[in-house]
ZAMARGU-4260 file (C-alpha; in steps of 0.2 Angstrom, whole numbers, plus 5000, padded with zeros to 4 digits):
<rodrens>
0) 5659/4574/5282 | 5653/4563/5267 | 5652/4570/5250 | 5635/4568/5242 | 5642/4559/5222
5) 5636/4573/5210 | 5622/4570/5196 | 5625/4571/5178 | 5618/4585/5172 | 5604/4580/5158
10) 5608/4579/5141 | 5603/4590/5130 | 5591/4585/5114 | 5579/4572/5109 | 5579/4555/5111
15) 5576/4543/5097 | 5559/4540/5101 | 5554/4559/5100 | 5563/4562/5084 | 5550/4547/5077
20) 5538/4554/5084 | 5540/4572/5078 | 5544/4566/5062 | 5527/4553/5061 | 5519/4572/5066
25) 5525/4581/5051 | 5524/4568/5038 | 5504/4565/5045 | 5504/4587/5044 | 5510/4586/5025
30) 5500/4571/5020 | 5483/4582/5024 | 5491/4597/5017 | 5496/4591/5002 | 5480/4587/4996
35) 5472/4602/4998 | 5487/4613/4992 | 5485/4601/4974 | 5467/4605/4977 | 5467/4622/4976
40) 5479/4624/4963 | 5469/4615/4953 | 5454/4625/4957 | 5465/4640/4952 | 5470/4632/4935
45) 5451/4630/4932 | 5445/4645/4936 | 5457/4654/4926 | 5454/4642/4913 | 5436/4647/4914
50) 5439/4666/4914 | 5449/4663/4896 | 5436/4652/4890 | 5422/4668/4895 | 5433/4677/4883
55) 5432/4668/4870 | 5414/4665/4870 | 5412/4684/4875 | 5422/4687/4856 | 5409/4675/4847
60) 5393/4682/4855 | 5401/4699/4849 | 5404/4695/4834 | 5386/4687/4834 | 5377/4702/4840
65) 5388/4714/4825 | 5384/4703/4810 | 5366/4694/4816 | 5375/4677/4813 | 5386/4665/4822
70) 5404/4664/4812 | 5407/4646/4803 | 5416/4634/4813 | 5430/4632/4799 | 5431/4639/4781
75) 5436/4628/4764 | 5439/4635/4746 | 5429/4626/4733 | 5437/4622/4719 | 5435/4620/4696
80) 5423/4604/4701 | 5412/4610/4713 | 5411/4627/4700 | 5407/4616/4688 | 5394/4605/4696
85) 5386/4622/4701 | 5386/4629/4685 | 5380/4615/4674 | 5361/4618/4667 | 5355/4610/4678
90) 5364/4614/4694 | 5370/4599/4702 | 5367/4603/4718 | 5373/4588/4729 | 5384/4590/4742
95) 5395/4578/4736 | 5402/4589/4724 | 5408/4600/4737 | 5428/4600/4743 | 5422/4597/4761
100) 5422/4577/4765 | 5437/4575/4756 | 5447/4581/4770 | 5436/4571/4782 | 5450/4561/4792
105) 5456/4547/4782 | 5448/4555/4765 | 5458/4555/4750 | 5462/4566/4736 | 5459/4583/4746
110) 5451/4597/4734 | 5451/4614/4737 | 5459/4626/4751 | 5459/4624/4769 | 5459/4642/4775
115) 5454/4646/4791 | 5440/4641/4808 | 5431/4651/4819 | 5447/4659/4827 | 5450/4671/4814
120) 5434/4680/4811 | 5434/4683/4829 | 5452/4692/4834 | 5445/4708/4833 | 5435/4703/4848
125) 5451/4696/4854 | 5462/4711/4856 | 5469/4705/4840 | 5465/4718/4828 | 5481/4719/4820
130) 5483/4699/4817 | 5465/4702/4809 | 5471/4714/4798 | 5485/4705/4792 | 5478/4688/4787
135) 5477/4685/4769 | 5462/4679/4762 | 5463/4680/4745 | 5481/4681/4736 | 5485/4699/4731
140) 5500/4695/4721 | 5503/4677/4714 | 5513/4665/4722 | 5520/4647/4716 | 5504/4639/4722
145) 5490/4652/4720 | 5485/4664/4708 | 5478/4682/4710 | 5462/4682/4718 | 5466/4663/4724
150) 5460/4659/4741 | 5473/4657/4752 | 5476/4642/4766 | 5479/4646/4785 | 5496/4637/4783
155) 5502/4646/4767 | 5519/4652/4771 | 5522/4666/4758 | 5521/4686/4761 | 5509/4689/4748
160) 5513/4708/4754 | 5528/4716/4759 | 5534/4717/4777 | 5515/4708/4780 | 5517/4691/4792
165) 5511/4676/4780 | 5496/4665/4785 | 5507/4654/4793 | 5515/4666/4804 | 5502/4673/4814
170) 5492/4655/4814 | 5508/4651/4824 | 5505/4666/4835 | 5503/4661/4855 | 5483/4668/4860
175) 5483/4668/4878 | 5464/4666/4880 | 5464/4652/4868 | 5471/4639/4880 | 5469/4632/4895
180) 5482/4631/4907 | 5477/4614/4911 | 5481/4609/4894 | 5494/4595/4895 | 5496/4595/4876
185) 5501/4615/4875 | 5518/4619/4866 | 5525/4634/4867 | 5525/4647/4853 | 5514/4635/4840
190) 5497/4642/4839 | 5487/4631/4854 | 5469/4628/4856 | 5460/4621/4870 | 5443/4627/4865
195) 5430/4620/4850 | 5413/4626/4847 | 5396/4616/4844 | 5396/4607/4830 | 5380/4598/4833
200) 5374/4584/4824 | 5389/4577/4813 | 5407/4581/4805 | 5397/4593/4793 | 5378/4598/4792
205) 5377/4595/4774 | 5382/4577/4773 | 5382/4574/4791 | 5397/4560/4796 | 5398/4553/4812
210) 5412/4545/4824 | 5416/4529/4831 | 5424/4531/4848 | 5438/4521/4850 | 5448/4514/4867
215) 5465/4516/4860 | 5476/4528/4848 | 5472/4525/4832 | 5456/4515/4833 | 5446/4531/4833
220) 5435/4533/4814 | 5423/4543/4806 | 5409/4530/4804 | 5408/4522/4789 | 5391/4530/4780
225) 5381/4545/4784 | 5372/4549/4799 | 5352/4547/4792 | 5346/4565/4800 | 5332/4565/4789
230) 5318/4551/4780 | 5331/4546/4763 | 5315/4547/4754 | 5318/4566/4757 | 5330/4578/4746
235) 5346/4581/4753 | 5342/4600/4761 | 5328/4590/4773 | 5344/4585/4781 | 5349/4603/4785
240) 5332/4608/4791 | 5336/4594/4805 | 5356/4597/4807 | 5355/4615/4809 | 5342/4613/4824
245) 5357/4600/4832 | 5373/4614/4832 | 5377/4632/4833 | 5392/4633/4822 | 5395/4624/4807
250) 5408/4622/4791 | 5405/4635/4777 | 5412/4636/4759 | 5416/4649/4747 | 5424/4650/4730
255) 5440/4661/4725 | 5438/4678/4721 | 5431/4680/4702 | 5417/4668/4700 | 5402/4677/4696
260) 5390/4682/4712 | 5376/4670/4703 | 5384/4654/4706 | 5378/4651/4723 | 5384/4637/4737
265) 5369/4629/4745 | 5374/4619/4759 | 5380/4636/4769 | 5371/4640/4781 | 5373/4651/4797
270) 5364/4652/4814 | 5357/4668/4822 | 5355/4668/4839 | 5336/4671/4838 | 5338/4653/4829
275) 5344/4646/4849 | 5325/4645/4853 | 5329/4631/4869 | 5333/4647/4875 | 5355/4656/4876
280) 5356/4647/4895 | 5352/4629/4889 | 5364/4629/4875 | 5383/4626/4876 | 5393/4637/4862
285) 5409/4631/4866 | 5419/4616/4876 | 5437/4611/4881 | 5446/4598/4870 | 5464/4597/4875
290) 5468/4586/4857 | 5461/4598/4846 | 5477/4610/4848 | 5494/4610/4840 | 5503/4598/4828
295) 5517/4601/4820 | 5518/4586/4810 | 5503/4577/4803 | 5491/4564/4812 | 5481/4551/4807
300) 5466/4563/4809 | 5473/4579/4801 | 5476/4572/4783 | 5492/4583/4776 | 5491/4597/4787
305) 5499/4604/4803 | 5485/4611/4814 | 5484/4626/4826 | 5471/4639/4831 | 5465/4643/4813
310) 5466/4625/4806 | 5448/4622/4799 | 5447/4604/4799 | 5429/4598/4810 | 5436/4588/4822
315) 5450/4602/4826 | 5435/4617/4826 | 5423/4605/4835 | 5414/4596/4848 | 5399/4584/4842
320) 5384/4574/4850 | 5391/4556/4850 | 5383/4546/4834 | 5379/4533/4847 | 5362/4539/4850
325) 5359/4536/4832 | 5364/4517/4833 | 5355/4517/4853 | 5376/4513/4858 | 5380/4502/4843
330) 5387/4505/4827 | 5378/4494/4813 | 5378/4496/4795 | 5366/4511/4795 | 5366/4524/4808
335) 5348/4529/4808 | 5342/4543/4818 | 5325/4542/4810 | 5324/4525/4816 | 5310/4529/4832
340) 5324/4526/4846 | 5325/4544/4849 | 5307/4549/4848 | 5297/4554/4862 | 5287/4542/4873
345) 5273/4552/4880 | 5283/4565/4892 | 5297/4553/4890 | 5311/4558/4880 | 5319/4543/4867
350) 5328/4534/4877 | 5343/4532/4862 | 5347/4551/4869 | 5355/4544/4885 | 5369/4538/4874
355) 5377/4555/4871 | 5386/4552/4887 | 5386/4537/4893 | 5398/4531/4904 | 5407/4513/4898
360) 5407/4520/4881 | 5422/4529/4869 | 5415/4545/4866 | 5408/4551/4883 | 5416/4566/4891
365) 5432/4566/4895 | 5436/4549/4890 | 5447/4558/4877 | 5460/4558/4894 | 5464/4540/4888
370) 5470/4547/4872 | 5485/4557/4864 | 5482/4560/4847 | 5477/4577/4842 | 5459/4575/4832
375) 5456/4560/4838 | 5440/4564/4848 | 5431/4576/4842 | 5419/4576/4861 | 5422/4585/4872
380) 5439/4582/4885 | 5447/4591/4896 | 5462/4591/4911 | 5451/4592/4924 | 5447/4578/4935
385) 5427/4577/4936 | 5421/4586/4921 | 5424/4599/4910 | 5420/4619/4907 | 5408/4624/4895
390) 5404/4642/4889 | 5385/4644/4885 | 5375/4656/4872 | 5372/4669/4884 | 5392/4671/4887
395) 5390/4661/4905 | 5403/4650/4909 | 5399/4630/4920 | 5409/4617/4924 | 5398/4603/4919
400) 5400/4584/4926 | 5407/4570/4918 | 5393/4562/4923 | 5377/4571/4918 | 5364/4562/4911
405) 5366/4557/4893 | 5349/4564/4887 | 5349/4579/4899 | 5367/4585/4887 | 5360/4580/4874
410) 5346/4594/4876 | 5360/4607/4880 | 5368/4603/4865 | 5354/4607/4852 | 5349/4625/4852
415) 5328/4619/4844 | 5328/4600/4850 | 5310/4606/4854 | 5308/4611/4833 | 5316/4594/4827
420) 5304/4581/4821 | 5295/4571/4829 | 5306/4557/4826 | 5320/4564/4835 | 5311/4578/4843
425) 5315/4583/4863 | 5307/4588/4877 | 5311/4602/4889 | 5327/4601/4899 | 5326/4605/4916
430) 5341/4619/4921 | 5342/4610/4940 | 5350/4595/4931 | 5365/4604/4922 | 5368/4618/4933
435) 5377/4620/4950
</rodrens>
């Protein structure tokens, strides 16, 4: 009989060409999940960074509805000159005489006391009663640096009262709802701020200053003269009439405690939010700015100080409408806003508007991502890729592109565009073009 030979029993496995193949499979698998999982992380960190962003506004617009005034942006101690200047017979009334552009990035000679932004008026709203309570705003006891009844500054580091935190302390205090978590520039336990209100028309109302956008750290300015608001054959408080119709929020002053009640500050000024006649949903309140946060040391843009949450300086408090529009994207001698580029052409708006976000320049949103200096770009900048989130007057919350047109945010950015002279005065925005 003749034995069949017997077969090799198949081995057990994959060949080489399967275990490519499998593996091309799962790296093709990962490469299309991978997007989508960065994706909607990223949609996560936004809406959470939306929902603390609602907070905040949700604080200001109570605070707004229990005093009949937004808070100031920032608050500065004037000082013997100003007093003096105020005083005379009579008044001197310029706001030059005020503390206020001497602590302008790159200003000399700093007057006064720095003593605390918008943040601190608002932590009752905040949950934050207890760090309300135990600010100091005037000294109780003297110090080395301050006398009784002196105003003290947000990073004074003494206990004015026993077993009280110092200024300092709770400034340094981590406020969840203060930050975004797509914040690159957070560190941990120092006070961060991802958020800044609207400033409007320049650095301050009074003697408005405006910025020149730069490509690379450092080269970023406050512009060299003041922003013209108003005809120069005007007195200065023509200027404000104009300024206040451009923001929400602005800088105010006030003097130590002591100086008589009849010595009155007039560049302060406040907005209601009957004053937001565009109407609460056209107007943005607040916007992110990852380089308005914490620095421990000094920058180029923060004078002497170290700057957190309560830090009052304007281009740590604020976002601004590019002075572009006042030089139609240039920067000559004389930023003149009065100059006819941004006044209305039948039911044309001016077309110098266009420039408050214009892509190709240095101050449109988000270009700040190019940037690592804190206070360097006082616009608004964010994390996220394609725009940013901005909180409105009626406490909702958008994510606005970062390419809307130039003219359209300009309009959402003033809260009486349709009350400002004729000169500069706008036209009715359309809500299609800014919302989703």
């Amino acid at each position: 009989m003749t034995l069949r030979p017997r077969r090799k029993a198949r081995s057990l496995g994959f060949t080489l060409i399967e275990l490519l193949v499998v593996i091309s499979i799962i790296g093709i698998l990962v490469g299309l999940l991978l997007p989508a999982i960065n994706a909607a992380r990223e949609a996560g960190r936004r809406t959470q960074c939306q929902s603390n962003m609602r907070n905040s506004v949700l604080a200001i617009l109570g605070y707004a509805n229990n005093k009949q005034s937004y808070p100031p942006s920032g608050v500065f101690a004037e000082d013997a000159t100003t007093l003096s200047a105020l005083s005379s017979i009579p008044p001197n009334t310029l706001p030059t005489n005020s503390v206020v552009p001497t602590w302008f990035p790159g200003g000399t000679s700093q007057r006064g006391v720095p003593m605390y932004s918008w943040v601190v008026p608002i932590l009752p709203y905040l949950d934050n009663q207890e760090l309300f309570n135990q600010w100091t705003m005037y000294a109780p006891t003297a110090s080395s640096t301050v006398p009784v009844g002196g105003a003290v500054a947000y990073n004074d580091q003494y206990n004015y009262i026993l077993g009280q935190a110092s200024n300092n302390k709770i400034a340094e205090t981590a406020i969840g709802v203060l930050r975004c978590p797509d914040d690159n520039t957070i560190q941990l336990n120092q006070g961060n701020l991802s958020y800044v209100v609207n400033g409007g028309g320049g650095l301050w109302h009074a003697l408005p200053v405006g910025w020149i956008g730069g490509q690379i750290d450092g080269s970023p300015t406050p512009t060299s003269g003041p922003l013209i608001w108003a005809p120069t054959s005007l007195p200065w408080p023509s200027t404000i009439g104009v300024t206040q119709k451009l923001g929400v929020m602005f800088i105010e002053t006030v003097f130590p405690q002591g100086v008589p009640n009849s010595v009155r500050i007039p560049w302060n000024i406040r907005s209601t939010p009957t004053s937001v006649v565009d109407g609460s949903s056209s107007t943005i309140l607040m916007s992110e700015n990852t380089l308005t946060g914490v620095s421990i040391s000094p920058t180029p843009y923060s004078d002497t100080l170290p700057t957190n949450w309560a830090c009052p300086l304007p281009n740590f408090t604020s976002f601004f409408m590019p002075s572009n529009v006042c030089g139609n994207g240039n920067f000559p001698s004389s930023l003149d806003c009065t100059s006819g580029g941004l006044a209305p052409q039948g039911d044309i708006d001016g077309l110098a508007w266009s420039f408050a976000n214009k892509l190709g320049t240095f101050t449109n949103i988000n270009f700040g991502q190019n940037l690592t200096i804190e206070g360097s770009f006082p616009f608004t900048n964010s994390a996220h890729p394609g725009g940013s989130n901005m909180g409105f007057c009626d406490g909702a919350v958008r994510f606005i592109s970062n390419t809307i047109d130039g003219t359209v945010y300009s309009k959402i950015i003033t809260p009486a565009g349709s009350k400002l002279p004729i000169y500069c005065k706008q036209l009715p925005v359309e809500q299609d073009a800014f919302t989703n």
